[in-house]
C-alpha positions in Angstrom: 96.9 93.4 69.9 100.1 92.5 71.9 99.5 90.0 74.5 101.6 89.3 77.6 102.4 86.4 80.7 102.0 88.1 84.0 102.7 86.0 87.4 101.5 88.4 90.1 100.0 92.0 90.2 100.4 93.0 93.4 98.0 96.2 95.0 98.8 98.3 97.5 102.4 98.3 96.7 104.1 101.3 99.0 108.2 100.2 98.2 107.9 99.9 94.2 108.1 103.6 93.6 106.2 106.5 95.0 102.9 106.4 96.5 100.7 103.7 96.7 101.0 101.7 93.9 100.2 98.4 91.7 103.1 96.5 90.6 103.0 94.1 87.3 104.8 91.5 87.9 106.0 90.0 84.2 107.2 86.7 83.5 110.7 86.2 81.4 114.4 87.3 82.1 117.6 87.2 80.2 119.9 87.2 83.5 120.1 84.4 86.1 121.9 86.1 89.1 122.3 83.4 91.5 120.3 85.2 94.3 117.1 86.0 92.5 114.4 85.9 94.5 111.5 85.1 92.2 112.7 82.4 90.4 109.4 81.8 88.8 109.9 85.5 87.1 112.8 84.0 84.9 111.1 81.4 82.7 108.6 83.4 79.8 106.4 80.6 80.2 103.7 79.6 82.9 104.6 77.5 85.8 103.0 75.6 88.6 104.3 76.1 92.0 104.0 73.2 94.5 103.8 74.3 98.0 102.6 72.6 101.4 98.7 73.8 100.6 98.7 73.5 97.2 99.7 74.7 93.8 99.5 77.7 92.4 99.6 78.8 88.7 102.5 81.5 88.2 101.8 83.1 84.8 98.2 84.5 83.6 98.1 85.7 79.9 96.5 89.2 79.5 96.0 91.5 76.6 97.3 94.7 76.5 93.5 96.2 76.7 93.0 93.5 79.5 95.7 94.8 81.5 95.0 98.6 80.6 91.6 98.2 82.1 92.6 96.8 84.9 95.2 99.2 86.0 92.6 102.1 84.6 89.7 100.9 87.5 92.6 101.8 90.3 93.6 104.9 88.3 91.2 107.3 91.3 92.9 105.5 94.1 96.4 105.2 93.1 96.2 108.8 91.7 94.8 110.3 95.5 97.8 108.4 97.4 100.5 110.2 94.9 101.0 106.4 93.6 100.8 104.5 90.3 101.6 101.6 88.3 105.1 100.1 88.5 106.2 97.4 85.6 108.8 94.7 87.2 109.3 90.9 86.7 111.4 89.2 85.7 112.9 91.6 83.1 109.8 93.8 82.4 111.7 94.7 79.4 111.5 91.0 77.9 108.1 92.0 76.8 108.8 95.2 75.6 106.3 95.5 73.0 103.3 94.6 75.1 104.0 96.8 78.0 104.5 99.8 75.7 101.3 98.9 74.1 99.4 98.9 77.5 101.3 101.9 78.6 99.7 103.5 75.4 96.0 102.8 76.8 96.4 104.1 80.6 94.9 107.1 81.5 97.1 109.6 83.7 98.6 106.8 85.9 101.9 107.6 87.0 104.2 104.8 85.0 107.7 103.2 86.6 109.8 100.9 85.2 112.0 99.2 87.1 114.3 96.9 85.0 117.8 95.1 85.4 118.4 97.7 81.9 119.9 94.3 80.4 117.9 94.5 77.7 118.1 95.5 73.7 118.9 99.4 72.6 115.3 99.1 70.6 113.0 97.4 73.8 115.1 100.0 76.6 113.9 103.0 74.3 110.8 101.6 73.7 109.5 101.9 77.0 112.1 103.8 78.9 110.7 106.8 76.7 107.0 106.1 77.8 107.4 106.2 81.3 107.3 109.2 84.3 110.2 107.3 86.1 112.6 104.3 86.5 114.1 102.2 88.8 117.7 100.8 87.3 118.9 97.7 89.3 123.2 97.6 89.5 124.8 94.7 90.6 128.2 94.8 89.8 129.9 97.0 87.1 133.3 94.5 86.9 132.6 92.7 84.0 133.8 89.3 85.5 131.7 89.2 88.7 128.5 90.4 86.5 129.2 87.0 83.6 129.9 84.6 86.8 126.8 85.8 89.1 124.2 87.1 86.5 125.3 85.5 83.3 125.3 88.4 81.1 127.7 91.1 79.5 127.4 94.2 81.7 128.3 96.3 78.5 124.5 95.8 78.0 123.4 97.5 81.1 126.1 100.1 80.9 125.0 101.0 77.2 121.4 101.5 78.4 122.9 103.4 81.5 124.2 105.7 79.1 121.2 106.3 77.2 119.5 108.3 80.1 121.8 110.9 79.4 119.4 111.5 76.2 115.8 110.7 77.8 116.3 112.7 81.1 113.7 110.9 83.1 114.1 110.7 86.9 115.5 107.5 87.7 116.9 105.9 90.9 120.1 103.6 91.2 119.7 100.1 93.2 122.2 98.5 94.2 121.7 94.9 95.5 124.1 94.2 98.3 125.3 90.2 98.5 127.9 89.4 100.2 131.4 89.6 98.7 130.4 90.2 95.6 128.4 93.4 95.0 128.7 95.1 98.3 132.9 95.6 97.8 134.2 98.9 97.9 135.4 98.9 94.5 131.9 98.4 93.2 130.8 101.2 95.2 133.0 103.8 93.6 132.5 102.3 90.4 128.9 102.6 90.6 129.2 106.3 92.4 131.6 107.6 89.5 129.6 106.4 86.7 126.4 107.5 87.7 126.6 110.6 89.4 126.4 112.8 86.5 124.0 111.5 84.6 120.8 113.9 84.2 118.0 112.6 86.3 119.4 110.6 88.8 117.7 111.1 92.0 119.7 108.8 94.4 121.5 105.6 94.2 119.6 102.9 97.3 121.5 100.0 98.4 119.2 97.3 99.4 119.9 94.3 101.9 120.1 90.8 100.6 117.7 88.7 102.1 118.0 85.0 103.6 114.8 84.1 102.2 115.2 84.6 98.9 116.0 81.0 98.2 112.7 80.0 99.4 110.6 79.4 96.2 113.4 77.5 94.4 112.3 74.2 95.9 108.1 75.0 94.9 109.8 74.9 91.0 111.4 71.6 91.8 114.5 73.7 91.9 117.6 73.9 94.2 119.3 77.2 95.6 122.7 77.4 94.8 123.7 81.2 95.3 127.4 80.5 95.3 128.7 83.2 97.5 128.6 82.5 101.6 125.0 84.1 102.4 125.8 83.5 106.0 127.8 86.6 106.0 126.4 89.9 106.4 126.8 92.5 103.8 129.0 95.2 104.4 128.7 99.1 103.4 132.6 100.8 103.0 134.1 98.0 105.3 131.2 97.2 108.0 128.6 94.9 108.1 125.4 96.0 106.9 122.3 95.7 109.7 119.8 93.7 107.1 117.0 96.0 107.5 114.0 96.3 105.1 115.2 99.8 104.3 116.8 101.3 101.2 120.6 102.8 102.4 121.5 106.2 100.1 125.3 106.2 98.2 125.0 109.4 96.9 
């Protein structure tokens, strides 16, 4: 049995998908974009935060048949409010294997994924083809900007990008929007063009970068350094971008 490091499960989740829902938080990523906000998502192993009333452990192992029964109590509530469970981290996809294995043991929950796709061919299938729907996070399709602010080869996401063309699930496009980097309107045609006929798609969401999200570096003992001017307000096609807690649609 597959076992797996979870730093939060949040209930009662009503922006991770449809409905009310429960959202696993999983520890481990790949990427280190320079304005992730849950910097204690990107380390596979547990982690002690170190704030002004305490500490606070940031990774709990669970078995898959742990975690199953868990999200199986809230199945009557979540499945009443039109909700479900929603797998996110991190890179949920870093433990591929032991969310597919829980996935296995739920009973009639609605299942999201919502994933940065930067992840193998094998562990995007592997759970991609188990769940109802999936949240695919964009930063920036130029392959330059993606290696200097996430650290990765976008050919990675791209490549899984392309794959829904074959699984046909409903999925939705986010586009984070930071300042002078993703929110360009370059990137905004790129992303429109390449997505817009893929089977599935339901609508691409461009979501405000907050000035907050630096705020847990220092409870690691680590500094932010997001290394683009955060004073400035995104923009959408040229004007600045009121920094709402509300998705904005691009197609």
């Amino acid at each position: 049995m597959k076992t797996g490091i979870i730093f939060d499960i949040k209930e009662f989740a009503v922006h991770d998908g449809p409905g009310i829902r429960t959202t696993v938080f999983l520890k481990g990523c790949s990427l280190r974009c320079s304005w992730c906000h849950n910097p204690e998502g990107l380390s596979p192993e547990p982690q002690i935060l170190h704030g002004p009333f305490g500490e606070r452990l940031a990774g709990t192992q669970y078995t898959s048949s742990e975690l199953a029964g868990l999200l199986n109590r809230q199945a009557g509530i979540l499945s009443e409010n039109e909700g479900g469970v929603t797998f996110s981290g991190g890179e949920p996809l870093f433990q591929s294997e032991f969310i597919a294995e829980t996935i296995d043991q739920l009973e009639g929950l609605h299942i999201l994924l919502d994933t940065s796709g930067y992840a193998s061919a094998t562990n995007f299938n592997r759970v991609a083809s188990r769940v109802d729907m999936l949240y695919l996070d964009i930063k920036s399709l130029d392959p330059e900007t993606f290696k200097k602010y996430c650290g990765g080869d976008v050919q990675v996401v791209l490549k899984n990008l392309m794959r829904l063309h074959d699984l046909k699930i409903p999925f939705v496009i986010r586009v984070p929007l930071i300042p002078g980097v993703t929110d360009t309107l370059q990137n905004m045609i790129s992303i429109a063009q390449t997505v817009h006929d893929i089977p599935g798609l339901i609508r691409v969401d461009l979501l405000p970068y907050h000035r907050l999200a630096g705020a847990k570096y220092p409870l690691l003992g680590l500094e932010y350094q997001p290394g683009f001017d955060e004073s400035r307000a995104p923009q959408v096609f040229g004007e600045p971008f009121d920094a709402l807690n509300i998705p904005w649609r691009l197609v």
